[in-house]
C-alpha positions, 0 to 999 in steps of 0.5 A, spaced: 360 411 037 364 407 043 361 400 044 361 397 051 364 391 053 360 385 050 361 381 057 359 386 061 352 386 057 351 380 057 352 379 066 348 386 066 342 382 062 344 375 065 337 375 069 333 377 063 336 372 059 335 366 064 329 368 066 327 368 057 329 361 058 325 359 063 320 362 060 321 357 054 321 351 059 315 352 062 313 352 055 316 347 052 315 341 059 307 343 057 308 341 050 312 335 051 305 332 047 300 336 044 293 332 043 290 333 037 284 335 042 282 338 047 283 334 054 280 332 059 273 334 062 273 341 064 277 344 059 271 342 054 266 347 058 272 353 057 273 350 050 265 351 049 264 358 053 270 361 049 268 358 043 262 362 045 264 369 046 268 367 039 263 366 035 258 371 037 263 377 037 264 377 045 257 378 046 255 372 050 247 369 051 245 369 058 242 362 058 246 355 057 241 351 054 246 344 054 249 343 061 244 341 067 238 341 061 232 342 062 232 347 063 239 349 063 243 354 066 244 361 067 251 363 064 256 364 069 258 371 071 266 370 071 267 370 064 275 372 064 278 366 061 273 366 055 274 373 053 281 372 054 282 367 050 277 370 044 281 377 044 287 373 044 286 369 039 283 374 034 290 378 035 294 371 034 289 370 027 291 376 025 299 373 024 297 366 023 291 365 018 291 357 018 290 356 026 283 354 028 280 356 034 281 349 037 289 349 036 289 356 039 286 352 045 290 347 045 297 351 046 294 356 050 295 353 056 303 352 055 303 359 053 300 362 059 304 358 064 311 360 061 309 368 062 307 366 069 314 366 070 314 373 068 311 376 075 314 371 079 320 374 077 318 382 078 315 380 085 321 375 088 325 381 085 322 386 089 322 383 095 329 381 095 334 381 088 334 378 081 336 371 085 330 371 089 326 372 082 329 367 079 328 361 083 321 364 085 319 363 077 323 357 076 319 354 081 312 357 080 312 355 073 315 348 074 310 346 081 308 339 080 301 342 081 300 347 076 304 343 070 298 338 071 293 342 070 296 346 065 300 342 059 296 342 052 290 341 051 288 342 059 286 348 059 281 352 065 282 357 070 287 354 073 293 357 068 290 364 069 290 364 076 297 363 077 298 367 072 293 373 075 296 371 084 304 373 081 301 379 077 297 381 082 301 381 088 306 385 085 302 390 082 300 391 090 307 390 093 309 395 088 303 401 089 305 400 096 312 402 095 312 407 091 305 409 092 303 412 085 298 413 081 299 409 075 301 403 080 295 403 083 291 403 077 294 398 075 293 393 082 285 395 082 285 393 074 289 386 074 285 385 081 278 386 078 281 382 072 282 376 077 277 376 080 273 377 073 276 370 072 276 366 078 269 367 082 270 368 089 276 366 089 279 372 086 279 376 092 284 371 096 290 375 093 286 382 097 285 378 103 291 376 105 293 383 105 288 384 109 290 379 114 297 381 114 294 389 116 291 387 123 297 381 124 304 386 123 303 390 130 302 383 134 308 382 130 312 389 132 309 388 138 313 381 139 319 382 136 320 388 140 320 384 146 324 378 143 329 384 141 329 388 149 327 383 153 321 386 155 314 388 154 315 395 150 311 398 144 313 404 139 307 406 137 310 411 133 314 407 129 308 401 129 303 407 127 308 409 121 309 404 118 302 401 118 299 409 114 304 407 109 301 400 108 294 401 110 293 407 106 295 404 099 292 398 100 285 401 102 285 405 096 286 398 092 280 395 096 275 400 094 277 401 088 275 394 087 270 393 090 267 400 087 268 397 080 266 390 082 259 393 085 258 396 078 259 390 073 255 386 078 261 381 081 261 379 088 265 384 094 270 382 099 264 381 104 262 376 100 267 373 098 269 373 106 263 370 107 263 365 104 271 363 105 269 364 113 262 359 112 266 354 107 273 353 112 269 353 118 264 347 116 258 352 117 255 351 110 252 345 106 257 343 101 255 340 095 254 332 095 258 331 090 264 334 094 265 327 099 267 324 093 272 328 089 278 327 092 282 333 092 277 336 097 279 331 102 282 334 108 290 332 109 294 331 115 300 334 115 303 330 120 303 324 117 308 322 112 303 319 107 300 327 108 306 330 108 308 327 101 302 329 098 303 336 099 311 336 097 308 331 091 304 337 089 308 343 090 315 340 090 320 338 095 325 343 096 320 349 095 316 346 100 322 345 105 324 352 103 317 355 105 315 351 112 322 350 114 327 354 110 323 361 111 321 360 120 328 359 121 330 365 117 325 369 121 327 367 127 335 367 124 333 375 124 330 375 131 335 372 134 341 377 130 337 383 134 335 384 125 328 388 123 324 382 120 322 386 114 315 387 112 315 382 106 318 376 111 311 378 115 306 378 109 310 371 106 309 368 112 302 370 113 301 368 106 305 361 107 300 360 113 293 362 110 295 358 104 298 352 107 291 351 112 288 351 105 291 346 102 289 342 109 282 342 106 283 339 099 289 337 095 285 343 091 288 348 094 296 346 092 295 350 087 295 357 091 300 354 096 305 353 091 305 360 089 306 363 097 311 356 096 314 359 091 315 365 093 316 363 100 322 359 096 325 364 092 326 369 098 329 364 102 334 363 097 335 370 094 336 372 102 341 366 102 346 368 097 345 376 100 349 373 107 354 368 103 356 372 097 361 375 101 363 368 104 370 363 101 367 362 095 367 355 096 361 356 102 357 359 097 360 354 091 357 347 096 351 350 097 348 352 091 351 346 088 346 343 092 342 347 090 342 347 083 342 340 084 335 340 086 332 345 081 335 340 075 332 334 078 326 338 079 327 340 071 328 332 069 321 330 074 316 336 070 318 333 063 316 326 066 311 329 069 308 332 064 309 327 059 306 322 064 300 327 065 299 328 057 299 322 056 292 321 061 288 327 059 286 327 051 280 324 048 279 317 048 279 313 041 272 310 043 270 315 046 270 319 039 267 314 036 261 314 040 260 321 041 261 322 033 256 316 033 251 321 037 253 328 034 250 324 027 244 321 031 241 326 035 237 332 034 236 339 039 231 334 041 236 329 045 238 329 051 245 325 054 244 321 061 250 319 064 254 319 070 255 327 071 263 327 069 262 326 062 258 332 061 263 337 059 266 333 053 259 330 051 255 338 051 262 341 047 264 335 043 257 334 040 252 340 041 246 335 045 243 336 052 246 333 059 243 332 065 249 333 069 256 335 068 262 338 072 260 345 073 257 343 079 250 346 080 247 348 087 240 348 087 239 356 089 243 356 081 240 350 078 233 352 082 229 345 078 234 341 081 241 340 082 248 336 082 244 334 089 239 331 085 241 329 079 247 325 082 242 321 086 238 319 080 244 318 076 246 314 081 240 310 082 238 308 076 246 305 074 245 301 081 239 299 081 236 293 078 230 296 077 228 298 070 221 301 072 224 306 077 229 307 073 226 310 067 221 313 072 227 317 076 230 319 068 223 320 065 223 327 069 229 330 064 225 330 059 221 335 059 219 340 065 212 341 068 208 347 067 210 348 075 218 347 073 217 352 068 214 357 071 219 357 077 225 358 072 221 364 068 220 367 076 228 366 077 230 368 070 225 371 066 226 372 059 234 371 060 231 362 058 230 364 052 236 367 050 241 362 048 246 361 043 241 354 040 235 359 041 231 353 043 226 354 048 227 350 054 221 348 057 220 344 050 219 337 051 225 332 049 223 326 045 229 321 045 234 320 051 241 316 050 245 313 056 251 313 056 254 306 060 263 306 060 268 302 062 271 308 067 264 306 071 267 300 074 273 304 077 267 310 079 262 304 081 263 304 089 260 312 089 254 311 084 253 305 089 254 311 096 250 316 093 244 311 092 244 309 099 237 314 100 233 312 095 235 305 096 233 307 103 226 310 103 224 308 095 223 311 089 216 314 090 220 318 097 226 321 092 224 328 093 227 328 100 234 324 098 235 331 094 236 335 100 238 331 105 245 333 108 251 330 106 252 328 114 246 323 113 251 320 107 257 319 111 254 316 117 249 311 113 252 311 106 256 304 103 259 303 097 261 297 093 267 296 088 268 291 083 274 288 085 278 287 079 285 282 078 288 282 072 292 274 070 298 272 073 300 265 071 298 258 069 300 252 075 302 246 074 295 244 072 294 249 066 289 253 071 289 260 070 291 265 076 288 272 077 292 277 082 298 272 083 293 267 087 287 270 089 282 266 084 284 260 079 279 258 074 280 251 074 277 246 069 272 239 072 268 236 067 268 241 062 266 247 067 271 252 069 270 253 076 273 260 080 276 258 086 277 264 091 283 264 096 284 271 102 288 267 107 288 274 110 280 274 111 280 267 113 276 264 105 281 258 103 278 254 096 271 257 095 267 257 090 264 263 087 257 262 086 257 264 079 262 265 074 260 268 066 266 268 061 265 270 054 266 266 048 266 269 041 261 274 044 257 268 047 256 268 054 257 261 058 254 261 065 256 256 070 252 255 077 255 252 083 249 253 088 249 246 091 257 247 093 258 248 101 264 253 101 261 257 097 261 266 096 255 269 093 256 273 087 258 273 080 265 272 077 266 276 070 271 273 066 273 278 060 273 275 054 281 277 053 282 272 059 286 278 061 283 280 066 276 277 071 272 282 076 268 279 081 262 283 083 257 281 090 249 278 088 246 287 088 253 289 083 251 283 078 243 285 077 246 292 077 243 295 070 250 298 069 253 290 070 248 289 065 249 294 060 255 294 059 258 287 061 252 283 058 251 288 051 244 289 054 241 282 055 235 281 058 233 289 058 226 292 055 226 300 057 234 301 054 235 299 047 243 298 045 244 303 039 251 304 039 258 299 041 265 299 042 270 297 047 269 301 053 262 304 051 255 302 050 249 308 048 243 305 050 236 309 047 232 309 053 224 308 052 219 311 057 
């Protein structure tokens, strides 16, 4: 048997092994920490919901009886990541007996992320060669965007809808080229399954093919005459060329969209629909949405605007696609060179995800995978018009580049490392949540502010009024986030104990009323739950739930409050579908202004913000001397200032002082730390639960304490 040279094995294979170590880095950057829990707040809702489709041999219930309870909700429809991860992990525990299901989650996503890599290098390769393949997986598995969302622990959606936009778009490419049965299959099959996972957003990939059907004669058409010099249109060709595309990809689409039809998902008219009424600002977002920060629109043109998308997606991969790709298009108009159809659609791509990204930070994830591409192609194209230069050309350049890609490596580890470290389950957060799984029963709810929600339903197994599965009120037909934000917000702002409780007493128990609207909309399917409880029961014990991530939150329950502080308790029920413009014109909100300790003077007097307020001592009593130069305020005195003292509070009132600021300064009782809050922030009950303990409360009982969290069992 002759054997073949070594060398030339390795240099034929040398793609695929670059691409197995790019595998493993994209792996091993996600798991630079791997919590002993699941992180953060949405991948608790995925850990539950799998753990569901696990437990119950995939046969999910139709009704989640914890989230935004009561009643609570129906299951979502796209249930693609779940049974994922519950067929998956039955596969692995058949090879690795001692993994439980929480460790398989944990590294989950670590894993999913280094495959990506995989169809990301089939569809940079596809469209130009193994260089354009490889950078483009480099580039995918490394954006700063999908690493953040995707080390251990963190797992959702987010993972799977990179994975499924590479896959995707190269089993179309593919079906379009070579146009064969199987390749079709498989384009229909991995379509569905992305939009099995991802909502409405699955479509996107089938979309921006759509797009590029009508824009490739305008394209033609243009080219054409950049090209002759005059206006002249070769219907032949353009006609040809569109049958090879448009053929292939409407077989896909309805392929799709039949079988979608059948299994019960939305359809590419409503998906269309709804992308077309959310981007032009005709539907009503939830309110929820005007806080969340990565859905605030972003200004390209501005440094601060470009920075964000560069920080998010990578710097060179971001200058590649909205630089390096239009002057390759226009490199090739200029040479008098058919711009291919891959250049068109990765244009087109870059374009459709780039105005996303322009409605939220959201969205970077999307544009980093046409960035990506965008990139790889560029690069892959640069090497196809060097290769043949003095290799000292082709040496420089990428050099250069290379020089990017390893800074690039360097920052995901910081990244990730920096990203892990921020997500997993607080120390104190653990204990209160064990203390309420030990001290509640299937008759308890869990009210908070609605963030919280997806750790306190999958840690303990309790009720929540609200969580990050934000419910509309067509869903939640008894009330959505729309409401319950508000209510949350209020009784968290307001100093009032009776309208408080009245606004929380709604959550324990439906009226005969609100039962029979959710048996109208859902039928018997409220009572098929993995607890098999009724959701009409009444509840008997609700605990509330004051943090310490509230201070840093507190100017949005203090916004979204604005219209029941307006026109009243009693008048609430027209707050909760009053449109969000309402709240962008008339709503306010109110910080705490927090200042850590900076020094002593030359007295001893401690200093807070390098100046800002001093705590000075005069006949046994600290006062807080306040000093903004900027604002005009020199030497005022802060009205009231507590600090603690072995737990005790010490008060002190300066009323009778000319220069004084209303309000209340708080000192922590480290003396690290002090926050000043206006006169309405220091009655607030959420003042008074968590920086007083509770005292001077009569309807909110404290039952549990550490050091970022009070539980109060709230009495009706």
């Amino acid at each position: 048997m002759k054997l073949g040279n070594p060398l030339h094995t390795i240099r034929d294979r040398l793609d695929l092994i670059l691409l197995l170590a790019i595998i493993m880095l994209g792996a091993s950057v996600r798991m630079v920490y791997v919590p002993s829990t699941v992180a953060d707040f949405d991948p608790w809702w995925y850990f539950r919901h799998s753990e569901d489709a696990l437990n119950y041999g995939l046969n999910l219930p139709k009704w989640d009886i914890l989230s935004y309870a009561p009643p609570g909700r129906p299951y979502i429809q796209f249930m693609g990541v779940e049974y994922m991860l519950a067929i998956t992990y039955k596969i692995f525990s058949v090879f690795i007996k001692n993994m439980s299901f929480m460790q398989f989650f944990i590294l989950a996503p670590a894993f999913i992320s280094g495959i990506s890599a995989v169809p990301a290098y089939l569809v940079g390769r596809l469209m130009s060669n193994k260089i354009a393949g490889l950078f483009t997986a480099i580039f995918a598995v490394l954006a700063p965007t999908f690493i953040s969302y995707s080390v251990s622990g963190y797992l959702d959606s987010k993972a799977f809808v990179v994975l499924y936009s590479f896959l995707t778009i190269y089993l179309m490419m593919l079906a379009l080229k070579k146009q064969k049965i199987y390749y079709y299959i498989a384009a229909v099959l991995a379509n569905v399954l992305f939009i099995y996972t991802w909502a409405g957003g699955g479509w996107y990939p089938l979309m921006a093919f759509m797009v590029f059907a009508p824009m490739l004669p305008v394209f033609r058409i243009l080219e054409s005459m950049v090209h002759q010099r005059k206006f002249s249109i070769d219907m032949t060709h353009i006609v040809t060329e569109l049958k090879k595309m448009i053929i292939p990809y409407m077989i896909i689409l309805v392929s799709v969209n039949v079988i979608t039809q059948i299994v019960g998902l939305s359809n590419v008219l409503q998906a269309g629909i709804l992308s077309a009424l959310y981007y032009t600002g005709i539907s009503q977002p939830l309110l929820v949405n005007i806080s969340v920060a990565e859905l605030q629109k972003i200004n390209i043109f501005s440094s601060s605007g470009f920075d964000a998308v560069a920080n998010q997606v990578g710097l060179i991969t971001t200058v590649a696609t909205l630089i390096g790709l239009p002057l390759l298009v226009v490199y090739k108009l200029i040479k008098k060179e058919q711009v291919r159809l891959e250049e068109i659609f990765l244009f087109l791509f870059a374009l459709i995800t780039f105005y996303m990204i322009l409605n939220g930070i959201r969205f970077a994830l999307i544009f980093s995978v046409a960035a990506s591409l965008s990139a790889g192609y560029v690069i892959g194209n640069l090497y196809d018009h060097i290769k043949h230069k003095p290799i000292v050309l082709m040496a420089g350049i990428f050099g250069a580049v290379m020089v990017f890609t390893i800074l690039l490596i360097s920052n995901a580890y910081q990244l990730a490392n920096g990203v892990s470290h921020g997500y997993g389950l607080d120390p104190g957060w653990k204990e209160a949540l064990d203390w309420v799984k030990a001290n509640s029963d299937n008759s308890t709810i869990v009210a908070t502010w609605w963030d919280p929600g997806h750790i306190i339903a999958g840690y303990t197994g309790n009720k929540v009024v609200a969580d990050g599965a934000h419910c509309p009120d067509s869903e939640c037909v008894t009330g959505g986030i729309n409401m319950r934000i508000q209510d949350m917000a209020y009784v968290l702002t307001t100093s009032n104990e009776t309208e408080a409780t009245s606004l929380l007493k709604k959550y324990m128990q439906l009226t005969p009323d609100e039962c029979n609207k959710v048996k109208s909309a859902y039928g018997d399917r409220i009572y098929d739950n993995v607890l098999h409880q009724d959701p009409c029961a009444p509840l008997t014990k609700m605990y509330f739930i004051a943090s310490n991530d509230l201070i840093g939150k507190y100017y949005w329950p203090r916004y979204f409050s604005s219209c029941i502080r307006k026109f009243g308790v009693q008048n609430a029920k027209s707050c909760y579908s009053i449109p969000n413009s309402w709240f962008q014109k008339n709503a306010q909100g109110t910080n705490y202004l927090q200042l850590s300790y900076s020094s002593r003077d030359n007295a001893g007097n401690l200093i807070y913000g390098n100046g800002v307020i001093t705590l000075a001592q005069k006949n046994n009593q600290i006062v807080p001397i306040l000093n903004i130069p900027d604002q005009g305020i020199s030497n005022a005195i802060i009205q009231n200032i507590v600090v603690f003292n072995n737990d005790q509070a010490l008060s002190f009132s300066y009323s009778n002082v000319t220069n004084i600021i209303p309000g209340t300064l708080f000192v922590d009782p480290s003396f690290q730390a002090v926050i000043y809050m206006d006169p309405d922030t220091s009655q607030s009950l959420f003042t008074k639960m968590f920086f007083y303990y509770g005292q001077g409360l009569e309807k909110f009982k404290p039952v549990f304490t550490n050091s970022i969290i009070r539980i109060y069992e709230v009495e009706f």
